[in-house]
py3Dmol code that shows the C-alpha trace and the ligand (Angstrom):
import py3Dmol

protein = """\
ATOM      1  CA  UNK A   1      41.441  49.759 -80.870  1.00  0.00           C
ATOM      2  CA  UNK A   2      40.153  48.752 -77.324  1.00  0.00           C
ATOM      3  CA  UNK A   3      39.795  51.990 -74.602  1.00  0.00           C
ATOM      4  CA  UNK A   4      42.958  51.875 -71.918  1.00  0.00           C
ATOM      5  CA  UNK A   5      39.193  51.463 -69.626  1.00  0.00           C
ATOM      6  CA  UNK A   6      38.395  48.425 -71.041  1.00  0.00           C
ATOM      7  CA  UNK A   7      42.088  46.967 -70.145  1.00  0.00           C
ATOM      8  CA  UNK A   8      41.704  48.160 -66.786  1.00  0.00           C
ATOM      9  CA  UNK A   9      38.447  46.669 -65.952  1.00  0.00           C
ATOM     10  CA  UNK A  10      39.805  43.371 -67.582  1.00  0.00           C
ATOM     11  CA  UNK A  11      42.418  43.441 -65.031  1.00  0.00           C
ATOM     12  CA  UNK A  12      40.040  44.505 -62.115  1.00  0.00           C
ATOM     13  CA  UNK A  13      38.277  41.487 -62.947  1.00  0.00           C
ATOM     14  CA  UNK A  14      41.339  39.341 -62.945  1.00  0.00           C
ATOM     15  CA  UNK A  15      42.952  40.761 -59.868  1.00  0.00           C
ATOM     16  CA  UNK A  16      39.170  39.817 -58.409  1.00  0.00           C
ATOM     17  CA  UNK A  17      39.762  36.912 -59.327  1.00  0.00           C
ATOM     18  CA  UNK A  18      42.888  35.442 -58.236  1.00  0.00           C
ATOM     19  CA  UNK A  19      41.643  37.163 -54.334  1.00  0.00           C
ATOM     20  CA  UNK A  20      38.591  35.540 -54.412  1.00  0.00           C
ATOM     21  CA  UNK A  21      40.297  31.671 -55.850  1.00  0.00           C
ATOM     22  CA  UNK A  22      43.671  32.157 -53.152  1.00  0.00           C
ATOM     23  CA  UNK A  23      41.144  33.126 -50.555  1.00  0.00           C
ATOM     24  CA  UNK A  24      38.939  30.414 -51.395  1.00  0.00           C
ATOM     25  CA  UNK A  25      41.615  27.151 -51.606  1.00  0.00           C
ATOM     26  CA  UNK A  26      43.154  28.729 -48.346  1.00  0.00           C
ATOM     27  CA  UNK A  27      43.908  25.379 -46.374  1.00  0.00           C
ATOM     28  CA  UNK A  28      42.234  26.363 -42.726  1.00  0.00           C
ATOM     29  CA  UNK A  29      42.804  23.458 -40.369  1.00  0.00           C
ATOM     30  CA  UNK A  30      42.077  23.429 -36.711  1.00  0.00           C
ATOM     31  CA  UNK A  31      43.104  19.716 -35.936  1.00  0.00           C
ATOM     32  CA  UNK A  32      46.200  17.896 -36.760  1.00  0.00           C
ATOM     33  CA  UNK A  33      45.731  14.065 -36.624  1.00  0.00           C
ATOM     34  CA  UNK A  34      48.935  12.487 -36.274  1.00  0.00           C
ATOM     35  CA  UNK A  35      49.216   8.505 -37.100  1.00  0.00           C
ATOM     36  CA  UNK A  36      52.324   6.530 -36.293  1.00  0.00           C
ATOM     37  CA  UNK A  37      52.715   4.067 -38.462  1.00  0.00           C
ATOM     38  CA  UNK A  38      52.035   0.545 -37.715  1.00  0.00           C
ATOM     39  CA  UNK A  39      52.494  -0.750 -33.224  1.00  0.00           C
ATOM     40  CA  UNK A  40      51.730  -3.690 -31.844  1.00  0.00           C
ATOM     41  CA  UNK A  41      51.894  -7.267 -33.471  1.00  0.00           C
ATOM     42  CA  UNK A  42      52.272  -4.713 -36.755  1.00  0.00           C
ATOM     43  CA  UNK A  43      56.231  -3.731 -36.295  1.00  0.00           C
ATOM     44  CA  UNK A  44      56.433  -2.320 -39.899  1.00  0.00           C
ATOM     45  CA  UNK A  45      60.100  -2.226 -41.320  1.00  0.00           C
ATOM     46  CA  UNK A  46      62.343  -4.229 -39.019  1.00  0.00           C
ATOM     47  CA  UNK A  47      65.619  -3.597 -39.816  1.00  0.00           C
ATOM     48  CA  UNK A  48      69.453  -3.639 -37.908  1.00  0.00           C
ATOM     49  CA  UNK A  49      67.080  -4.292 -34.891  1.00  0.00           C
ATOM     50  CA  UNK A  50      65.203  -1.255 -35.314  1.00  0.00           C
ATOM     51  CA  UNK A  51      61.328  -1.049 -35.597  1.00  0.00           C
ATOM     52  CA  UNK A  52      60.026   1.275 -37.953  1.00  0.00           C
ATOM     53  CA  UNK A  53      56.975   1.412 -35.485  1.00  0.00           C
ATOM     54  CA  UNK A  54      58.985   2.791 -33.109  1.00  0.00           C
ATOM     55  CA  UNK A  55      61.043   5.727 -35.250  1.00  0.00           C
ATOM     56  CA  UNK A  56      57.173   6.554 -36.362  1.00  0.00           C
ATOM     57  CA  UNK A  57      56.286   7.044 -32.904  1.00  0.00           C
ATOM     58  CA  UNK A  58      58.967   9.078 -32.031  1.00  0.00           C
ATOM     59  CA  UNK A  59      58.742  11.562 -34.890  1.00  0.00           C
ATOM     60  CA  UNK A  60      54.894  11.999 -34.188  1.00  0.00           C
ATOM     61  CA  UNK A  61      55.477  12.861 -30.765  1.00  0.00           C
ATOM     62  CA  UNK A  62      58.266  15.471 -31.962  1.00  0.00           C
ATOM     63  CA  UNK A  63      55.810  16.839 -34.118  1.00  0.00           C
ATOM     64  CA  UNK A  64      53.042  16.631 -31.728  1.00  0.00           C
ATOM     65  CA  UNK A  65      54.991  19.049 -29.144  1.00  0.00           C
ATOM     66  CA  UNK A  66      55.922  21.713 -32.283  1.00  0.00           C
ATOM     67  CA  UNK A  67      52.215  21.872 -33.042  1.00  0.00           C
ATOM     68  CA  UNK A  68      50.968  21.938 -29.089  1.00  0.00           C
ATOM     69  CA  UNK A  69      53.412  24.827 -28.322  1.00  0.00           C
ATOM     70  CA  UNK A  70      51.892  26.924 -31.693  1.00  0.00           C
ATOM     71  CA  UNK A  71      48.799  25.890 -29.809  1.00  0.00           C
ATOM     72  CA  UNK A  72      47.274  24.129 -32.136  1.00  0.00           C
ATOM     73  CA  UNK A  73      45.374  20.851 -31.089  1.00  0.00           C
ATOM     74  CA  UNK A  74      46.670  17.455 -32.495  1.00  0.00           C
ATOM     75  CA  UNK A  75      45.220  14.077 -32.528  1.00  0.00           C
ATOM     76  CA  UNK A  76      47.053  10.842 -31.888  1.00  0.00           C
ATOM     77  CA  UNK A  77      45.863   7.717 -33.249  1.00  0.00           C
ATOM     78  CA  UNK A  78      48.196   6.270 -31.179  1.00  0.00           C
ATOM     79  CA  UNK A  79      50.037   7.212 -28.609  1.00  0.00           C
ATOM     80  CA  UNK A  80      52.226   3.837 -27.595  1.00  0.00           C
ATOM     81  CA  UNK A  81      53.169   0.291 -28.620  1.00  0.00           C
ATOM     82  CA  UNK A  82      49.731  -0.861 -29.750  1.00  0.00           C
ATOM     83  CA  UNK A  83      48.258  -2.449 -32.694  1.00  0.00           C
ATOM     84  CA  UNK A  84      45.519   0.059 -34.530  1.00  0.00           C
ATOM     85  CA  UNK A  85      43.574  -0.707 -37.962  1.00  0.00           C
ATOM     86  CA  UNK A  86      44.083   1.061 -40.644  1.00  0.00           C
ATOM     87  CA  UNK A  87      40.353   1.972 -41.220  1.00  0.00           C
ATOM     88  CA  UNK A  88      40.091   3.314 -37.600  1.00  0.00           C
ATOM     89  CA  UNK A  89      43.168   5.758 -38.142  1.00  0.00           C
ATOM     90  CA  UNK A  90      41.499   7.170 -40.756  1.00  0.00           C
ATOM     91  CA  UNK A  91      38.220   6.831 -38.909  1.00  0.00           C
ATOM     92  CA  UNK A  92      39.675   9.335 -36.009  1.00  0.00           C
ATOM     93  CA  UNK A  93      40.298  11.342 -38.555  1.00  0.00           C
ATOM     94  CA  UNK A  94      36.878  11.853 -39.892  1.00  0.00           C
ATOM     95  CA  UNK A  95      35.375  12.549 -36.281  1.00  0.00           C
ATOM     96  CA  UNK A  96      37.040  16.139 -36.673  1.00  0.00           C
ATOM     97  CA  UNK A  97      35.819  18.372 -38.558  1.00  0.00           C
ATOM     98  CA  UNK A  98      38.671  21.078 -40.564  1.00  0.00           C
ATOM     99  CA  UNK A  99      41.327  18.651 -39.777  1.00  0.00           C
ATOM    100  CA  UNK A 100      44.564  17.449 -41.608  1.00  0.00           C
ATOM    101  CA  UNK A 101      45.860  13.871 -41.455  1.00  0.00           C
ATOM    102  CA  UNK A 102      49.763  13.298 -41.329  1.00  0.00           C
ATOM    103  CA  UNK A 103      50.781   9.434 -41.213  1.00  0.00           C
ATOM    104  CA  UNK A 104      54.131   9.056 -40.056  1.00  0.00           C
ATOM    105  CA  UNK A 105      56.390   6.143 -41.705  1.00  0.00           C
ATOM    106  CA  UNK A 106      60.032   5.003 -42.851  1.00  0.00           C
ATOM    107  CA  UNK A 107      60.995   3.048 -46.412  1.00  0.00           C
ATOM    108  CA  UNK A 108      63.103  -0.014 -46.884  1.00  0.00           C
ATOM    109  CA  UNK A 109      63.407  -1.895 -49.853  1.00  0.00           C
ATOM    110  CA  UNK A 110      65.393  -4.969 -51.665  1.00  0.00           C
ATOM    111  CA  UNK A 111      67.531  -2.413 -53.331  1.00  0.00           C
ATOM    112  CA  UNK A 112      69.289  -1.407 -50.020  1.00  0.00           C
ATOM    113  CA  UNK A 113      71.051   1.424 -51.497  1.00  0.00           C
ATOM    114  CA  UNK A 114      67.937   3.410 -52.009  1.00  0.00           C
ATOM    115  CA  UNK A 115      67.794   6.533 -49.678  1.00  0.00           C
ATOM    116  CA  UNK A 116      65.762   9.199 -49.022  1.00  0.00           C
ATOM    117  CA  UNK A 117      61.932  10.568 -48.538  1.00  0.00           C
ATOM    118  CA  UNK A 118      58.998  10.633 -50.019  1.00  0.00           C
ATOM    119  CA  UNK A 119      55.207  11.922 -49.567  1.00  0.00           C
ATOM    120  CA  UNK A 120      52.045  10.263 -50.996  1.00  0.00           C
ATOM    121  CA  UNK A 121      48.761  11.730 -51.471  1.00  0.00           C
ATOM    122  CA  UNK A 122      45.406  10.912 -52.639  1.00  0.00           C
ATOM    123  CA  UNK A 123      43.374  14.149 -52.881  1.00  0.00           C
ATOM    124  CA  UNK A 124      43.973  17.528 -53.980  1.00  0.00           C
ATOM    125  CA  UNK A 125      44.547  19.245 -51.347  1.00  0.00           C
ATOM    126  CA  UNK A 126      46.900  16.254 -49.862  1.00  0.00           C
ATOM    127  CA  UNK A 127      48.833  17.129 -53.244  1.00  0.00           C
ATOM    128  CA  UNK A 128      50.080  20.445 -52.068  1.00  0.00           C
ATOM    129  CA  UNK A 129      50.686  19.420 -48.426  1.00  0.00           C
ATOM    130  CA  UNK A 130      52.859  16.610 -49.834  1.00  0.00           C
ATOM    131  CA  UNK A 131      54.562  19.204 -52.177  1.00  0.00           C
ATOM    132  CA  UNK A 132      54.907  21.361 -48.958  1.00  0.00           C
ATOM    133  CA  UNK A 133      56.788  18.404 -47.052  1.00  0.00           C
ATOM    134  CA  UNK A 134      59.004  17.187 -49.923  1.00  0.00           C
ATOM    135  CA  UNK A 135      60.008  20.885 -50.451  1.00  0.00           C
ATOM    136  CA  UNK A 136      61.997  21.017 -46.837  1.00  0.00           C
ATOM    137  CA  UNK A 137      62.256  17.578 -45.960  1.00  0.00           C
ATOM    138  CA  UNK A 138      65.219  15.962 -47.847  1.00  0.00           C
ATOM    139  CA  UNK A 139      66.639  19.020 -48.118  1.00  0.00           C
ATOM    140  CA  UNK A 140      67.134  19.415 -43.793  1.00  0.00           C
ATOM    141  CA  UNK A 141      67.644  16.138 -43.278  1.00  0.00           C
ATOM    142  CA  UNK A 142      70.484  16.332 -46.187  1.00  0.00           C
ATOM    143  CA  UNK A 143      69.118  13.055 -48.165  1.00  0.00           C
ATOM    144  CA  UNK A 144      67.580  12.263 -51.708  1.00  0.00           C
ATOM    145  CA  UNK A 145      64.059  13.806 -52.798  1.00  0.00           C
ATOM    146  CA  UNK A 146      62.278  10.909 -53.800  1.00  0.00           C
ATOM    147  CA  UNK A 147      59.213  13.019 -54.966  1.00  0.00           C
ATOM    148  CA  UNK A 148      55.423  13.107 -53.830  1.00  0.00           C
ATOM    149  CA  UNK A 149      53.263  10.500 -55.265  1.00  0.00           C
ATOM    150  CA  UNK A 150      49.616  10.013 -55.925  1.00  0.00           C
ATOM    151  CA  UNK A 151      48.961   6.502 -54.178  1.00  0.00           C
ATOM    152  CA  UNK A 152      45.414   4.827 -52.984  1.00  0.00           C
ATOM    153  CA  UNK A 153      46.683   3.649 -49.836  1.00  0.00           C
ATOM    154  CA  UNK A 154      43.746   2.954 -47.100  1.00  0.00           C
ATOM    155  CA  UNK A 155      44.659   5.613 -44.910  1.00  0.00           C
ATOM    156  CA  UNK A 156      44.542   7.949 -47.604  1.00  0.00           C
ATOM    157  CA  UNK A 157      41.448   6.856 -49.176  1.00  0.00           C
ATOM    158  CA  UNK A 158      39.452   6.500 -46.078  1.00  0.00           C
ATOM    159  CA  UNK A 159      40.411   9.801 -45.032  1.00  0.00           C
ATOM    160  CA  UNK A 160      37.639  13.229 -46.052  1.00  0.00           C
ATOM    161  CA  UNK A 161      40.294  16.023 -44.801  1.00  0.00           C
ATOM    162  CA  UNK A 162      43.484  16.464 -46.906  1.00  0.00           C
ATOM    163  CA  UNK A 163      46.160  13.493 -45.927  1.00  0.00           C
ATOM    164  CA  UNK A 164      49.464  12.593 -46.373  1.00  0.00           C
ATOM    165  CA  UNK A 165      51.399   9.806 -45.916  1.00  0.00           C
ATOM    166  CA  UNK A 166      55.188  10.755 -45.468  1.00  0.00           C
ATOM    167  CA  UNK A 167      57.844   8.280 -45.408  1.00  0.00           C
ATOM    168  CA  UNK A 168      60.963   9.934 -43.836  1.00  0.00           C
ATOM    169  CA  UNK A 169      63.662   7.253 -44.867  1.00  0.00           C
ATOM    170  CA  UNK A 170      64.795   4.281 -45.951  1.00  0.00           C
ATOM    171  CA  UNK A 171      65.813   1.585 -43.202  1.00  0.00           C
ATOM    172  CA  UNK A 172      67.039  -0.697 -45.016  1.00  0.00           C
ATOM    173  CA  UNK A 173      69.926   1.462 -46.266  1.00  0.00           C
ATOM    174  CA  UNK A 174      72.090   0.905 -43.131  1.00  0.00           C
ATOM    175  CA  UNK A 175      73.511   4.476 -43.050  1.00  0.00           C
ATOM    176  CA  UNK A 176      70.412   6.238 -43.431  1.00  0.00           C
ATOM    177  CA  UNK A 177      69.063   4.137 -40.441  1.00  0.00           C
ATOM    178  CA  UNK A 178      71.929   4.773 -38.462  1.00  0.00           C
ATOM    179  CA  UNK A 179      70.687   8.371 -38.562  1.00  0.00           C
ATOM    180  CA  UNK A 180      67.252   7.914 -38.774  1.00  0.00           C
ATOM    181  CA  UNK A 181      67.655   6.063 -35.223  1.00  0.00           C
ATOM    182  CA  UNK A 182      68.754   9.613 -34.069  1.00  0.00           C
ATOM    183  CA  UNK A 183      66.920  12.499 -32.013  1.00  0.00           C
ATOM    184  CA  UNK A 184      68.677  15.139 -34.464  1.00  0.00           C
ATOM    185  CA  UNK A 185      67.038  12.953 -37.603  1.00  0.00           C
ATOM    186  CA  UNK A 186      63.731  12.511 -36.117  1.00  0.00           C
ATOM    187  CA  UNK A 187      63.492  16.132 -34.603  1.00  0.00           C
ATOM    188  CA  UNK A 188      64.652  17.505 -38.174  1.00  0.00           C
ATOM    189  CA  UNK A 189      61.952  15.437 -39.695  1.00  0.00           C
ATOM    190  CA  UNK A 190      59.440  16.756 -37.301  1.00  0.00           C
ATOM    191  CA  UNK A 191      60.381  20.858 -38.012  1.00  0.00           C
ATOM    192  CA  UNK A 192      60.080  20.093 -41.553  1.00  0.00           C
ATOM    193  CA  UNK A 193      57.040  18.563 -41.280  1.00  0.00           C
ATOM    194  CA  UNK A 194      55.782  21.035 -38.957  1.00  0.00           C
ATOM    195  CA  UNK A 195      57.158  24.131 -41.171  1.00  0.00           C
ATOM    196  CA  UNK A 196      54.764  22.238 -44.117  1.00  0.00           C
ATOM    197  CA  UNK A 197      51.923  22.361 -42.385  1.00  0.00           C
ATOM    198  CA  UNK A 198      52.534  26.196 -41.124  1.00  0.00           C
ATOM    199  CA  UNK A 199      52.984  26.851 -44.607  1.00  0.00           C
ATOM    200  CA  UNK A 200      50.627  25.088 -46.104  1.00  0.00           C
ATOM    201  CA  UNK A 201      48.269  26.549 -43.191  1.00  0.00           C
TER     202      UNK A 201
END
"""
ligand_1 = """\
1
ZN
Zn 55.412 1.883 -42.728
"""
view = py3Dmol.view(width=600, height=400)
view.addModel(protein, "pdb")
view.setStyle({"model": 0}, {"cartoon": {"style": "trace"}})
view.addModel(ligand_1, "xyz")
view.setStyle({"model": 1}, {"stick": {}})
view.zoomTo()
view.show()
């Protein structure tokens, strides 16, 4: 039979522990680097007359103001119609140091009654930031949670901060892009983004 003191000092050590691992994985970031998807001769999804280049921009600037008035600084890889490679998004991206990268996008597909978001990742710490997103975003913008998913896409994989590439819904179901094309969608996708990232902060 073990002393009660040899319990406690097993959970001392344990409680030590899980402070010094939460304290440790603690996602600090300084810099948000937003990227709009696609611009320029790259329109993205074009759907019902709507460019998913454009809805991208529009959400990044929502979430751009949420994180400027928390004061924290953000990064735009692009900040109007223009046409940007995707190795120098993620290139602005490594020029800061403690930042997180956030690319902005909507779906579409040949099955046009697909709907809702989803998040990919590449890294670990892109895994929980994804989670983070997918947590509030289909849930406030009242469509289907399509999951996060690892996925080597170049703007992940070029990336050395934790990135995420969110895609906030599918234009090529014609009543989710009826409401994607709409300030309350894209300012709800924004909050919920923006809530991630405080949380995940
Ligand atoms: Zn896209």
């Amino acid at each position: 039979m073990k002393s009660p003191s040899f319990f406690l000092r097993i959970l001392l050590f344990v409680g030590l522990w899980l402070t010094l691992t939460s304290f440790s994985t603690a996602a600090r970031f300084s810099t948000v680097v937003i990227d709009a998807g696609h611009g320029g001769k790259d329109k993205g999804a074009l759907w019902g007359g709507i460019r998913e280049s454009t809805l991208n921009l529009k959400v990044a600037k929502e979430l751009e103001g949420r994180l400027k008035k928390r004061g924290i600084r953000t990064v735009m890889t692009r900040r109007s119609d223009v046409f940007i490679s995707l190795r120098s998004r993620a290139n602005v991206a490594n020029r800061y140091r403690d930042a997180v990268f956030v690319s902005i996008h909507f779906n579409a597909s040949h099955n046009r009654g697909i709907k809702g978001t989803e998040t990919y990742y590449w890294g670990n710490q892109g895994r929980i930031l994804a989670g983070a997103i997918q947590r509030r975003l289909p849930a406030r913008l009242k469509t289907s949670n399509r999951g996060i998913h690892r996925r080597g896409l170049a703007v992940l994989l070029h990336t050395r901060c934790p990135a995420v590439l969110v895609e906030c819904g599918f234009m090529s179901n014609s009543r989710e892009r009826g409401r994607c094309a709409t300030a309350w969608y894209q300012q709800t996708a924004a909050g919920a983004i923006y809530d991630a990232l405080m949380a995940y902060r």
